[in-house]
C-alpha positions as CSV (number, residue, x, y, z in Angstrom):
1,X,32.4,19.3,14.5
2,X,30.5,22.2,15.6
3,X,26.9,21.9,16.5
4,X,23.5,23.8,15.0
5,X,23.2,26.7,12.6
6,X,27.0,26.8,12.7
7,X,27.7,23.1,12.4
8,X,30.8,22.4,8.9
9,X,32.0,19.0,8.4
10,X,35.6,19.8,8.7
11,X,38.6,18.9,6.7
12,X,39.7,15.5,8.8
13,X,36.2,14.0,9.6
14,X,35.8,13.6,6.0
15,X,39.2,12.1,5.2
16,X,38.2,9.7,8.3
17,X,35.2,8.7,7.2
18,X,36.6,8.0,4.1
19,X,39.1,5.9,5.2
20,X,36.8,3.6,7.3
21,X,34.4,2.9,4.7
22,X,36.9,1.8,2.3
23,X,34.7,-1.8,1.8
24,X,31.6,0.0,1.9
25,X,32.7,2.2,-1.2
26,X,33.9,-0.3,-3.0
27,X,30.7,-2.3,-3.2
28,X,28.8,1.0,-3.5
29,X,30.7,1.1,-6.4
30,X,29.8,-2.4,-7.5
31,X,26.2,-1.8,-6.7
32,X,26.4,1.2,-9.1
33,X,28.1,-0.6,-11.9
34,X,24.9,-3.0,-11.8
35,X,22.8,-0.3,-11.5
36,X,24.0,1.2,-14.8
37,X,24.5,-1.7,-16.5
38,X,20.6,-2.4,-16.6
39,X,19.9,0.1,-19.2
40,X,20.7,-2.4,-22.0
41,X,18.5,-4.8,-19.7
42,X,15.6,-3.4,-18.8
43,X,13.5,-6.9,-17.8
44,X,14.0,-6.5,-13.9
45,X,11.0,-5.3,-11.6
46,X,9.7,-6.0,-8.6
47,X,8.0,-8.7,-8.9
48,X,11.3,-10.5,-10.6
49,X,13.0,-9.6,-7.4
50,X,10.1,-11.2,-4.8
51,X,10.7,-14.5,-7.3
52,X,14.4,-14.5,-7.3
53,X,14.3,-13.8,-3.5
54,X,11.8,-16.9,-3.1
55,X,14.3,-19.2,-5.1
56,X,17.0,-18.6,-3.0
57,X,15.7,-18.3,0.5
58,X,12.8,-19.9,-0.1
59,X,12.3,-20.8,4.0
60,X,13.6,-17.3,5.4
61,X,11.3,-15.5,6.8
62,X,9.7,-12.8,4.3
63,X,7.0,-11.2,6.3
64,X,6.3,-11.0,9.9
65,X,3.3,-9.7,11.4
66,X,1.7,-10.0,15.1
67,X,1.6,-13.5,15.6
68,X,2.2,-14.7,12.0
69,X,5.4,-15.5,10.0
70,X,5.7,-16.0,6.1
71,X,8.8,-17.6,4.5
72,X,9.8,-16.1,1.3
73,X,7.9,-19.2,-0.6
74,X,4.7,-18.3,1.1
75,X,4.5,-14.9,0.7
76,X,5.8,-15.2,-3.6
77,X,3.0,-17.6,-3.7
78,X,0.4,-15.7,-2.1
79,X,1.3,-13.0,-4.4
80,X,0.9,-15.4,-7.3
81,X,-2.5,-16.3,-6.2
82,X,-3.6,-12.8,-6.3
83,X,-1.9,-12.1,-9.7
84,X,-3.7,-15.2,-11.5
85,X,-7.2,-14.4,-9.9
86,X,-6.8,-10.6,-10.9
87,X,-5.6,-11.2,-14.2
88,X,-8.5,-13.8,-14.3
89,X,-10.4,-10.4,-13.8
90,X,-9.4,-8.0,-16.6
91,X,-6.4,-6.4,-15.1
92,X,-3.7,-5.8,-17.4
93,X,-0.3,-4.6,-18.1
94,X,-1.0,-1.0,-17.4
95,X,-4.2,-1.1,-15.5
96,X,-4.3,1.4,-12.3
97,X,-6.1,-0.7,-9.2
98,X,-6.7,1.8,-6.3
99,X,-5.6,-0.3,-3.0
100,X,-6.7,1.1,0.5
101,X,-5.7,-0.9,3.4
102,X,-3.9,-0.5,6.8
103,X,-0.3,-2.1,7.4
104,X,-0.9,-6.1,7.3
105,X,0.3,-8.7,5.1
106,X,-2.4,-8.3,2.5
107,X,-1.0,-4.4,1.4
108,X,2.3,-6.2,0.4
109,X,0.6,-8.9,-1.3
110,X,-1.4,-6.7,-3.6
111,X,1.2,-4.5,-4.7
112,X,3.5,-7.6,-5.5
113,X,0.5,-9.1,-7.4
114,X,-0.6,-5.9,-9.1
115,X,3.5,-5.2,-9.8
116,X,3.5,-9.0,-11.4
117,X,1.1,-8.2,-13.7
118,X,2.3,-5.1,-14.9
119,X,-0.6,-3.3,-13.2
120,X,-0.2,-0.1,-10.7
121,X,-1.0,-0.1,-7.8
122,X,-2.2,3.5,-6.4
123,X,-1.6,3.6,-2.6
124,X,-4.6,5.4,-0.8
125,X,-3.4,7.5,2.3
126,X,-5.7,5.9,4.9
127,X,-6.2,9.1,6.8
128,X,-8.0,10.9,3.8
129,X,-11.5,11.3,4.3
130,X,-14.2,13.3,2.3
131,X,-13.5,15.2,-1.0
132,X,-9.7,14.6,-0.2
133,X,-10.4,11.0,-0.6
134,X,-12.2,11.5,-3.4
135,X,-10.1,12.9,-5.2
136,X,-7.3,10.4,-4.5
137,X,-9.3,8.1,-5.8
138,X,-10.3,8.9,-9.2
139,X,-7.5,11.2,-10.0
140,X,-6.6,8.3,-12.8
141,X,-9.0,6.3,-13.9
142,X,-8.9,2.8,-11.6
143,X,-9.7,-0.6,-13.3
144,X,-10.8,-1.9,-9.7
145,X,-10.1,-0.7,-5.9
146,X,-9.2,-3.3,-3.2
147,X,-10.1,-2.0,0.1
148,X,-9.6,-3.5,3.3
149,X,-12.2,-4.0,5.8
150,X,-10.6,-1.7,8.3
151,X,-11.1,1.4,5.7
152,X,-14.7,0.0,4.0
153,X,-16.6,2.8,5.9
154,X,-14.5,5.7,4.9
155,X,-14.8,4.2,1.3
156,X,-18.4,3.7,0.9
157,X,-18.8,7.2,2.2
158,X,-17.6,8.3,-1.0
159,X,-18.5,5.5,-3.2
160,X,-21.5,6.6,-4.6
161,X,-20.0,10.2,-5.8
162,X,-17.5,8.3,-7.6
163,X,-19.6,7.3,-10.7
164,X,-18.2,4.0,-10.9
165,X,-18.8,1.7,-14.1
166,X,-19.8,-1.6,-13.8
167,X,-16.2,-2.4,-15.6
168,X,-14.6,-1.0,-12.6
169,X,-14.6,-4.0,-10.3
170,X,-14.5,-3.9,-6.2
171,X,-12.7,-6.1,-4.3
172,X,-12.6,-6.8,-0.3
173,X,-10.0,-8.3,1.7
174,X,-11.6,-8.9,5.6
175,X,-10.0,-8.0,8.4
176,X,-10.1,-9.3,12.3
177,X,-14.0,-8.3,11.6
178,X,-16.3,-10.9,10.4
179,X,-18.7,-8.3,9.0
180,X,-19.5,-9.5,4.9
181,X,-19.0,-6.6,2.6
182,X,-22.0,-5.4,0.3
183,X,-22.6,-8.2,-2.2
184,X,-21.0,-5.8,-5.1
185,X,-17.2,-6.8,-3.4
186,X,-15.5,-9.7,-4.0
187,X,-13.8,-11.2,-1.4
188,X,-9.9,-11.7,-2.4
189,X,-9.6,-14.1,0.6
190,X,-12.1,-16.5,-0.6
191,X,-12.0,-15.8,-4.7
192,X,-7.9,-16.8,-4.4
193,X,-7.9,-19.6,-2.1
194,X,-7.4,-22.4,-4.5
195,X,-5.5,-19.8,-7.6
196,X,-2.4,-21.1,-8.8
197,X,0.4,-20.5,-6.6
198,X,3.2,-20.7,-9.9
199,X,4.8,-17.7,-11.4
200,X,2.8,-16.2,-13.7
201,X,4.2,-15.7,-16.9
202,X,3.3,-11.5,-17.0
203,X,6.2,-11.2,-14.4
204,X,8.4,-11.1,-17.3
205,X,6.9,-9.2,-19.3
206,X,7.3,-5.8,-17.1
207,X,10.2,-3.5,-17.7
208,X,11.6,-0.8,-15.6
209,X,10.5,2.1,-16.8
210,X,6.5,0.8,-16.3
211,X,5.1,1.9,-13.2
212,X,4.4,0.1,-10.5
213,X,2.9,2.7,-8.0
214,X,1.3,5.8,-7.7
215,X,2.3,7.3,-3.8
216,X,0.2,10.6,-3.3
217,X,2.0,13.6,-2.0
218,X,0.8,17.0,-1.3
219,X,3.3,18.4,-3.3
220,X,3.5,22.3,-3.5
221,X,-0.2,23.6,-4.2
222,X,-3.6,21.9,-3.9
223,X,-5.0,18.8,-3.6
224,X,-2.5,15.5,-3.5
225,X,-0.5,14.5,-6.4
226,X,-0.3,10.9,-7.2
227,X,3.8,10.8,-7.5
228,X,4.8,7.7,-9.8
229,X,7.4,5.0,-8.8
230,X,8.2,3.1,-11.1
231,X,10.2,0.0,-11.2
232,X,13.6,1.3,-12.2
233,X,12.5,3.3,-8.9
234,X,11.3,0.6,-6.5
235,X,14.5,-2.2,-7.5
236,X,17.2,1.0,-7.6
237,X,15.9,1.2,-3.8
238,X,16.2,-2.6,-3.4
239,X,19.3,-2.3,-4.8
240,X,21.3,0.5,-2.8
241,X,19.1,0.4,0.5
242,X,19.5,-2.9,0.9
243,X,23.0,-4.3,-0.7
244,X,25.1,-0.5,-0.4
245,X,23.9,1.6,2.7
246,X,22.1,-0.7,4.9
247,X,24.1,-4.1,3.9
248,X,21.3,-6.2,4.7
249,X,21.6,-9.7,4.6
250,X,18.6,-12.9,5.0
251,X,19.7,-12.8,8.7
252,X,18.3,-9.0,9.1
253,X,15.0,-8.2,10.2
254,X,13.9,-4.8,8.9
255,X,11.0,-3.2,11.5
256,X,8.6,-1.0,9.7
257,X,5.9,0.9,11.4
258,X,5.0,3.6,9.0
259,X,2.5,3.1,6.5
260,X,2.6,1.4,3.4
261,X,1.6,4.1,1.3
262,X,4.6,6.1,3.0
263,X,7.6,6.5,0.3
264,X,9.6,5.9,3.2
265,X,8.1,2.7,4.2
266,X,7.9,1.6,0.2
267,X,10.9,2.9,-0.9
268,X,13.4,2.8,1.9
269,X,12.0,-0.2,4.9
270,X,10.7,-2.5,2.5
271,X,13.1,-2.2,-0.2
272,X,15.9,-2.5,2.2
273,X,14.4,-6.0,3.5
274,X,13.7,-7.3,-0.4
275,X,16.9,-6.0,-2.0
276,X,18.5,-8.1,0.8
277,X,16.4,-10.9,1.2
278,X,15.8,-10.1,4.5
279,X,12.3,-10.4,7.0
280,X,10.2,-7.5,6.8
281,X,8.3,-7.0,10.4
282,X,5.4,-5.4,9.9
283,X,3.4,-3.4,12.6
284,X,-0.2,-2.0,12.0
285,X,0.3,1.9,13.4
286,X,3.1,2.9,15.4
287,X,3.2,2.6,19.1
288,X,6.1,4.0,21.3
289,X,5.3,2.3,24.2
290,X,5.4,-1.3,22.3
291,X,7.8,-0.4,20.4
292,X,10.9,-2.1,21.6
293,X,9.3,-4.6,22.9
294,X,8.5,-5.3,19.1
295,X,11.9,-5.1,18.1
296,X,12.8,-8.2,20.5
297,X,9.9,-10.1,19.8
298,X,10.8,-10.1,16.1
299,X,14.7,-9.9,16.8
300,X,14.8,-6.8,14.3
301,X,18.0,-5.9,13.5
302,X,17.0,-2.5,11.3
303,X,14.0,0.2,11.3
304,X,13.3,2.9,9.2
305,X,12.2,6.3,10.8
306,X,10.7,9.7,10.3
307,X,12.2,12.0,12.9
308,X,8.9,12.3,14.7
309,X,9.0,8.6,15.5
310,X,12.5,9.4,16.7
311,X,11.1,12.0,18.5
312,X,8.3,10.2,20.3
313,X,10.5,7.5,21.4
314,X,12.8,9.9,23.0
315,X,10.1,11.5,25.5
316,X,8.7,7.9,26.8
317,X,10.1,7.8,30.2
318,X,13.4,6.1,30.0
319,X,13.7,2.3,30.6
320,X,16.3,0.5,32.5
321,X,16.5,-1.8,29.2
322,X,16.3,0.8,26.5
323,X,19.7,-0.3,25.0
324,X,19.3,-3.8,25.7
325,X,17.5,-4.7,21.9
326,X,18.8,-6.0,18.6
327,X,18.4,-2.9,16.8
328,X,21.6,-1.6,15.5
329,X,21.5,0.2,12.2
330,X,18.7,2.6,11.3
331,X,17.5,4.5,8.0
332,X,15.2,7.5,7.2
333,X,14.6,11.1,7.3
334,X,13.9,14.0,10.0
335,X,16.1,12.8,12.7
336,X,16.5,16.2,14.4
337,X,20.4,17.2,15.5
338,X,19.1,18.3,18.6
339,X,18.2,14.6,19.8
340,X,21.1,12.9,17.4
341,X,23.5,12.2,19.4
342,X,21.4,11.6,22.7
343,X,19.2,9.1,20.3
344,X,22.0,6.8,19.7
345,X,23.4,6.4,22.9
346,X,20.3,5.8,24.9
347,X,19.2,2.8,22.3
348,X,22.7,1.8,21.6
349,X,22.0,2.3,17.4
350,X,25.4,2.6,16.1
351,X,24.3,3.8,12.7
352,X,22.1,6.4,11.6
353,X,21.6,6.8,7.5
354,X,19.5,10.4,7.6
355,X,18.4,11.0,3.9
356,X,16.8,13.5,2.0
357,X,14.7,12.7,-0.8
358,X,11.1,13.5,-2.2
359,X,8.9,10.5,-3.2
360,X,8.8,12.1,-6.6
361,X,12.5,12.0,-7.6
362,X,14.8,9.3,-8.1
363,X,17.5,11.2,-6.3
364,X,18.6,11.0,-2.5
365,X,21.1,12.6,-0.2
366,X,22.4,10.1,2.1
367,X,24.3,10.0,5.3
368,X,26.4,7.1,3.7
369,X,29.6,7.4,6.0
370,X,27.4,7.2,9.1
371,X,28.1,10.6,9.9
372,X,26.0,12.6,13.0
373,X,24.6,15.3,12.5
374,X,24.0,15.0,8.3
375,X,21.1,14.0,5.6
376,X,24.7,12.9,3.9
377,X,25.8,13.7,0.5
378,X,24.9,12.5,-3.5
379,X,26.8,11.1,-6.9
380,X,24.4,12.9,-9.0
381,X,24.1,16.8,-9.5
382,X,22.2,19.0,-7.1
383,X,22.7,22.7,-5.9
384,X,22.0,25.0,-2.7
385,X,21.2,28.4,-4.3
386,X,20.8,31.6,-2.8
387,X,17.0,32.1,-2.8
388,X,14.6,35.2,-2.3
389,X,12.1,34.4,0.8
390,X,10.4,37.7,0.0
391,X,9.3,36.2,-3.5
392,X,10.0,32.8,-3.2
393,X,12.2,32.8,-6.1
394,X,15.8,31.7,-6.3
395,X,18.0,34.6,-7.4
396,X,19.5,35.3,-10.5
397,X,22.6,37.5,-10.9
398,X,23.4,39.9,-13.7
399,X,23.7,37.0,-16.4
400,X,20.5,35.9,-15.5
401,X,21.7,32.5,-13.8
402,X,21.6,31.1,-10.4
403,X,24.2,31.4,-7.5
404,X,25.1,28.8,-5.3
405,X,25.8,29.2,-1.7
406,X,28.9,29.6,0.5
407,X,29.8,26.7,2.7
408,X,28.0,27.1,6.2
409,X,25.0,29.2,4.2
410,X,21.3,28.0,3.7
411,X,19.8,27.8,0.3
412,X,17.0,26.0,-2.0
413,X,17.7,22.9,-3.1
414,X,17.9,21.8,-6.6
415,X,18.4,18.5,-8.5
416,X,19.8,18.2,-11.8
417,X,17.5,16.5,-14.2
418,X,20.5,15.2,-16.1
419,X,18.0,11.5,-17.1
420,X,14.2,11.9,-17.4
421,X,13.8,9.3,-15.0
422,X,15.3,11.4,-12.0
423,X,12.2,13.4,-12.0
424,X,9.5,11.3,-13.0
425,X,7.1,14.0,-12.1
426,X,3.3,13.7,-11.0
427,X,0.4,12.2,-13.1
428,X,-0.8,15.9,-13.7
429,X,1.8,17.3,-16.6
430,X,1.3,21.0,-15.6
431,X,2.0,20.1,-11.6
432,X,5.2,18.2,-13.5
433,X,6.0,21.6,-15.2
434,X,5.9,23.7,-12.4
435,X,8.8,22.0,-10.4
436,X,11.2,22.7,-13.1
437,X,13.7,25.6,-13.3
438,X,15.1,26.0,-17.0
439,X,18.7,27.6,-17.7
440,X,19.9,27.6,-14.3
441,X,23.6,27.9,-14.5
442,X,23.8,27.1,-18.4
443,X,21.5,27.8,-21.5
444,X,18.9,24.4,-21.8
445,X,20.2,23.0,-18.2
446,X,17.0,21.6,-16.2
447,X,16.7,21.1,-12.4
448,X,14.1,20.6,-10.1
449,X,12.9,22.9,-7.6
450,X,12.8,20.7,-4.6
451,X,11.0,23.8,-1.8
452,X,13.3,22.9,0.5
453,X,15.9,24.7,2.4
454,X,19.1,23.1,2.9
455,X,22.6,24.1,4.6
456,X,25.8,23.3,2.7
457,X,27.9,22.0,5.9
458,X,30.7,21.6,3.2
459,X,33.0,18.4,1.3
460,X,29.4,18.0,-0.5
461,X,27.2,17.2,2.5
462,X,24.2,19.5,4.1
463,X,21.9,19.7,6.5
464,X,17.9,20.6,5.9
465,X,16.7,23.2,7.5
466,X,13.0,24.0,6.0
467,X,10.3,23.4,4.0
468,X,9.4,26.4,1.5
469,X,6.5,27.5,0.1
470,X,2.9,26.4,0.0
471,X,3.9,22.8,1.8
472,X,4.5,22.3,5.7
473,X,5.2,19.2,7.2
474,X,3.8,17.9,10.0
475,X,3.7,14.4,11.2
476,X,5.9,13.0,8.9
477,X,3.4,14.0,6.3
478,X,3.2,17.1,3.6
479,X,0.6,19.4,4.4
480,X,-0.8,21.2,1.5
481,X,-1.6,24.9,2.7
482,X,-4.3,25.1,-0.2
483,X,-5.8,22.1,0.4
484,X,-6.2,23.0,3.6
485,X,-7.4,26.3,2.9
486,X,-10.1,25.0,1.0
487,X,-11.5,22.9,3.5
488,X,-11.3,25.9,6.0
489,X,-13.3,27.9,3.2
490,X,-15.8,25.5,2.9
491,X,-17.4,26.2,6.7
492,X,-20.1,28.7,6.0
493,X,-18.7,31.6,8.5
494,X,-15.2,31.7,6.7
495,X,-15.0,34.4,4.4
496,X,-11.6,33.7,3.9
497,X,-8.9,31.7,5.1
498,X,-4.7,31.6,5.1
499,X,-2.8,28.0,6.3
500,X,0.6,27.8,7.0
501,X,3.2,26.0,9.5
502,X,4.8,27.4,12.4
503,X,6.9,25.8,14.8
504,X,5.9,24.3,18.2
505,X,9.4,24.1,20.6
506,X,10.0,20.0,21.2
507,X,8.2,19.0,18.0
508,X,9.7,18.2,14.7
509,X,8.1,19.8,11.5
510,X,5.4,22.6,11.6
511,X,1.8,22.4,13.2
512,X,-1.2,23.9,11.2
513,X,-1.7,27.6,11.7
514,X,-5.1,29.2,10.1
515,X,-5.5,32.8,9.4
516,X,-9.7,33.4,8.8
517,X,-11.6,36.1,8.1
518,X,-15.2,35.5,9.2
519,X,-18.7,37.2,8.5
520,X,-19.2,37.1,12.6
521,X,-16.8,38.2,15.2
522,X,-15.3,36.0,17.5
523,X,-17.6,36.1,19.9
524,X,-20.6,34.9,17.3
525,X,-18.1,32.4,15.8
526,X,-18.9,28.6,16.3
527,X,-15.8,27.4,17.0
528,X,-16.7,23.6,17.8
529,X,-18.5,24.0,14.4
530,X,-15.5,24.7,12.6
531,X,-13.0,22.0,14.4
532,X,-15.9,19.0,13.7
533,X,-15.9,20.2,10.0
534,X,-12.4,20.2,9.8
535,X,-11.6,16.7,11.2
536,X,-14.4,15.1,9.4
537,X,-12.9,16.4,6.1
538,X,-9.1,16.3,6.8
539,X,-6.6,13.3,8.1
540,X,-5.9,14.3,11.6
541,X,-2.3,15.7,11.2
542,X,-3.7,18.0,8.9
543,X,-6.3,20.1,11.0
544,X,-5.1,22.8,12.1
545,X,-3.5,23.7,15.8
546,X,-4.0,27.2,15.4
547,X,-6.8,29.8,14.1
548,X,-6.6,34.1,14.1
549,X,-9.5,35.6,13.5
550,X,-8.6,38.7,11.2
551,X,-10.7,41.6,10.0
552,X,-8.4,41.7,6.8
553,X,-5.7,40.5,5.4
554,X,-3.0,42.2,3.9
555,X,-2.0,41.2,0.2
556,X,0.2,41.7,-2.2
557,X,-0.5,44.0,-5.7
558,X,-1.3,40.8,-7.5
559,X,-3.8,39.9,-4.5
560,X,-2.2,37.1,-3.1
561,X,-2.1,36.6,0.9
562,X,0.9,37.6,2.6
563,X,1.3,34.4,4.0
564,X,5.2,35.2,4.9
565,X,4.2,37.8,7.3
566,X,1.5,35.9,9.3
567,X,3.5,32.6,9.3
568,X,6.3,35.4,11.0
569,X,4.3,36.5,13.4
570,X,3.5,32.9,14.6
571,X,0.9,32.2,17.5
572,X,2.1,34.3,20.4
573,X,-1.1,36.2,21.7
574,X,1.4,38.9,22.8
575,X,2.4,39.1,19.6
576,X,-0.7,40.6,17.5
577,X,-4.0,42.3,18.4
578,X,-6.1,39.5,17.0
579,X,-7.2,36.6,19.2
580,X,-6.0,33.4,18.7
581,X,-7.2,30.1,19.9
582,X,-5.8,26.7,20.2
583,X,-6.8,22.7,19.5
584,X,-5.5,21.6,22.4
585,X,-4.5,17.9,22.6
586,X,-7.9,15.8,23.1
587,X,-9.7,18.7,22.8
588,X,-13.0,18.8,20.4
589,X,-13.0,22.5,20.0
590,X,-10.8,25.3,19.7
591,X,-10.4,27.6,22.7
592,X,-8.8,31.3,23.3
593,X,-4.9,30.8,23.6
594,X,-4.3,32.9,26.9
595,X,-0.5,34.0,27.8
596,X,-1.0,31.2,30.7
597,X,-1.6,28.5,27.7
598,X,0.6,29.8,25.1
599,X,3.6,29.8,28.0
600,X,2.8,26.1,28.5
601,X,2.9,25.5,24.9
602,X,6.2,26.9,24.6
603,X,7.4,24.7,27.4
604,X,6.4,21.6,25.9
605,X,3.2,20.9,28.3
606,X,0.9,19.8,25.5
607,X,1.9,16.5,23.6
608,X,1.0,17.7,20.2
């Protein structure tokens, strides 16, 4: 197996791995079987899965968190409590309730509760702030929000350019705080105490195709999408995540410290942990330092991961016990090759499943046969085309239809849409419509345009390599260049602005590069200004690292920035005649990125 840009999965690893996960494909196999057979049974959902897993280990731990622990029975009958008091309420099948909290027990109450009832539960980023947030809140129209204490302020900052109804109903549930909300929230805590603890009878009454959450993602171009999971989504993910990749069993503890209103948490930790009956372990924000300490406190036998958390774990300064925990068997996205290998001997994890996905699809590449180096492979249709980086375009050849790469060659991604329910899409038809490529390799075929670069490494695997277009990522979250833009715009000096990622050596994704053209030169130009608008109106890993002050930008004939050409030039002061500064780490204003800086930066000096 060869390593980076030339890395191919050759000829006899694949017949090995093959061989060895004889088992494992066979109830993959079995999984899918059940997974097809519920189209002519369409009465599963979540919340039938939190019952069922209730009934049969109904004193298993469900949910652990700090110094609490919930058996199955407790948690399905907290969520009842919720469900009846809500309904109680107004919400119905169909209803969209906006729910804003940290990682604690309460998040994965209300979505069970909401799911229960057939309602939707739309999954505030808590990092949003400003017009971002505002818009994530009313881009459907909410029967009621829930909002934790921890994120009341950051709501009622915004609450009053909402133009709420009196129909629209608030709810509160407290935190460590003992701070009473305004009188216009109800407290959850103390309005359920004494609701029913039964199954409510809506439970059955939800089908698969309904929705059951709204996950915002920056998607491509402007402000976030709400992306829509249903629950042919959420118990497909139970289904495979926990029973066929992972094999989790009420014995497994699955250790989540992403958010909540990360797809990955949703969609890959916590379905994992429900589709086997298994303990969830629940951590408020990531910490490297406590982080393994966690994993033996709760004896977690499984995480999920984002490659920066990967990443962050791998510069604390090693430990004489670092491969003396429970963990053995890991799933997620962005684990870089470059720490792979090193990552799984220092922690003694024998199995990595990488994936690829998008928390709008209902499609995933994944490294099933516990390969290194991989995001793994698929059983439904997808393609690695030859694509145009001048235009951002894939290319067509003489017949108007797209090519597909050699083995070993980088390309765009594309899924199939061979069901509607592979691509869901966004709550905004024409963002929906503008993801999809008609008559790609055959008159009427559909795919989705994923923006992604990936590698065919061969026998139906790849590797990613990129993120195209007007999306970065940065971490583990999508940065929207337009959004961005548009917050850079909006401080008076900036005539105009340009965002896009570059690449930082010894950090995974891209960090926030702005291109602006102000009315003052740089020496007039309030930098400290600019970096307390931007991170009072953006989440923190979307304020840019980076600013060039321009005179002009060059465009195409249509107008339109050349983004490629300033993203290729990067940040090297050397580089360009126009200065560039830096937000360095801590730092509450930008300041001029000198050779001396910029060589630390490349040396990995900073802790971005």
């Amino acid at each position: 197996m060869k390593t980076g840009h030339e890395y191919i999965l050759t000829d006899e690893e694949a017949w090995k791995a093959l061989a060895s996960a004889e088992d494992k494909i066979a109830n993959a196999e079995r999984i899918g079987a059940i997974l097809q057979s519920r189209q002519h049974d369409d009465r599963e959902s979540l919340g039938k899965f939190i019952e069922q897993n209730a009934r049969d280990y109904p004193d298993r731990p469900a949910v652990m968190y700090e110094e609490v622990r919930y058996t199955h029975r407790e948690f399905n009958e907290w969520a009842n409590r919720y469900a009846h008091y809500l309904f109680s309420r107004g919400v119905r099948h169909g209803d969209i309730v906006v729910v804003m909290l940290e990682n604690r027990p309460e998040i994965m109450v209300a979505i069970v509760a909401l799911a229960k009832i057939g309602a939707v539960a739309s999954l505030i980023n808590t990092s949003q702030r400003s017009t971002v947030l505002a818009h994530s809140l009313t881009i459907q129209p909410a029967q009621g929000f829930i909002v934790g204490e921890e994120c009341l302020g950051q709501f009622e900052a915004v609450r009053s350019g909402l133009a709420l109804n009196q129909d629209q109903a608030l709810f509160y549930i407290p935190d460590a705080g003992n701070d009473r909300p305004p009188a216009i929230y109800t407290d959850l805590a103390e309005a359920t105490l004494h609701m029913e603890v039964t199954d409510p009878a809506t439970t059955g009454e939800v089908r698969l195709k309904d929705p059951v959450a709204y996950i915002f993602t920056s998607g491509t171009t402007g402000l976030p999408k709400a992306a829509i999971i249903t629950h042919m989504h959420a118990t497909a993910s139970a289904y495979w995540w926990g029973r066929a990749v992972l094999e989790m069993t009420p014995e497994d503890v699955m250790y989540i410290t992403l958010p909540m209103f990360h797809s990955n948490a949703f969609n890959i930790g916590w379905a994992a942990a429900i589709g086997g009956g298994s303990a969830v372990a629940l951590r408020r924000k990531f910490s490297a330092r406590n982080f393994w300490q966690d994993t033996r406190k709760f004896s977690a036998t499984a995480f999920n991961y984002i490659g920066e958390i990967c990443r962050y774990l791998m510069n604390q300064p090693p430990q004489p016990d670092d491969a003396d925990n429970p963990v053995y068997k890991i799933a997620g996205n962005g684990m870089n090759v470059d720490i792979w290998k090193d990552f799984k001997k220092r922690f003694a994890v024998d199995k990595v499943y990488e994936q690829y996905g998008a928390t709008e699809f209902m499609f995933s590449l994944i490294n099933f046969f516990n390969l290194d180096c991989t995001i793994g492979t698929s059983n439904r249709s997808f393609a690695i085309v030859k694509h145009d980086p001048q235009n951002d375009e894939p290319v067509r050849d003489e017949n108007g239809f797209l090519q597909r790469v050699e083995v070993g060659n980088t390309g765009l991604m594309l899924i199939e849409i061979e069901d509607p329910l592979i691509f869901k899409g966004y709550t905004d038809a024409r963002a929906t419509e503008k993801k999809i490529i008609r008559n790609a390799f055959e008159p009427g075929d559909m795919w989705v345009n994923t923006g992604d670069l990936l590698r065919d490494i061969g026998h139906n695997h790849a590797q990613f390599v990129d993120r195209l277009g007007d999306t970065f990522r940065w971490k583990g979250e999508n940065v929207s260049t337009d959004e961005v833009a548009n917050i850079v715009i909006g401080f008076e000096p900036v005539l105009q602005a340009a965002v896009y990622g570059v690449a930082i050596p010894g950090t995974d994704g891209r960090a926030g590069m702005a291109a602006i053209v102000a009315s003052s030169g740089p020496e007039h130009f309030d930098m400290a200004g600019l970096a307390t608008h931007l991170r009072a109106s953006l989440p923190s890993y979307a304020v840019p690292i980076f600013l060039r002050l321009m005179q002009r930008f060059e465009t195409t004939s249509t107008h339109k920035i050349r983004k490629n050409i300033l993203q290729k030039h990067g940040f090297n002061p050397a580089a360009v005649a126009d200065p560039i500064y830096v937000l360095l780490p801590g730092a509450f204003a930008y300041t001029p990125l000198t050779p001396e800086v910029y060589e630390d930066v490349m040396k990995g000096r900073y802790k971005f």
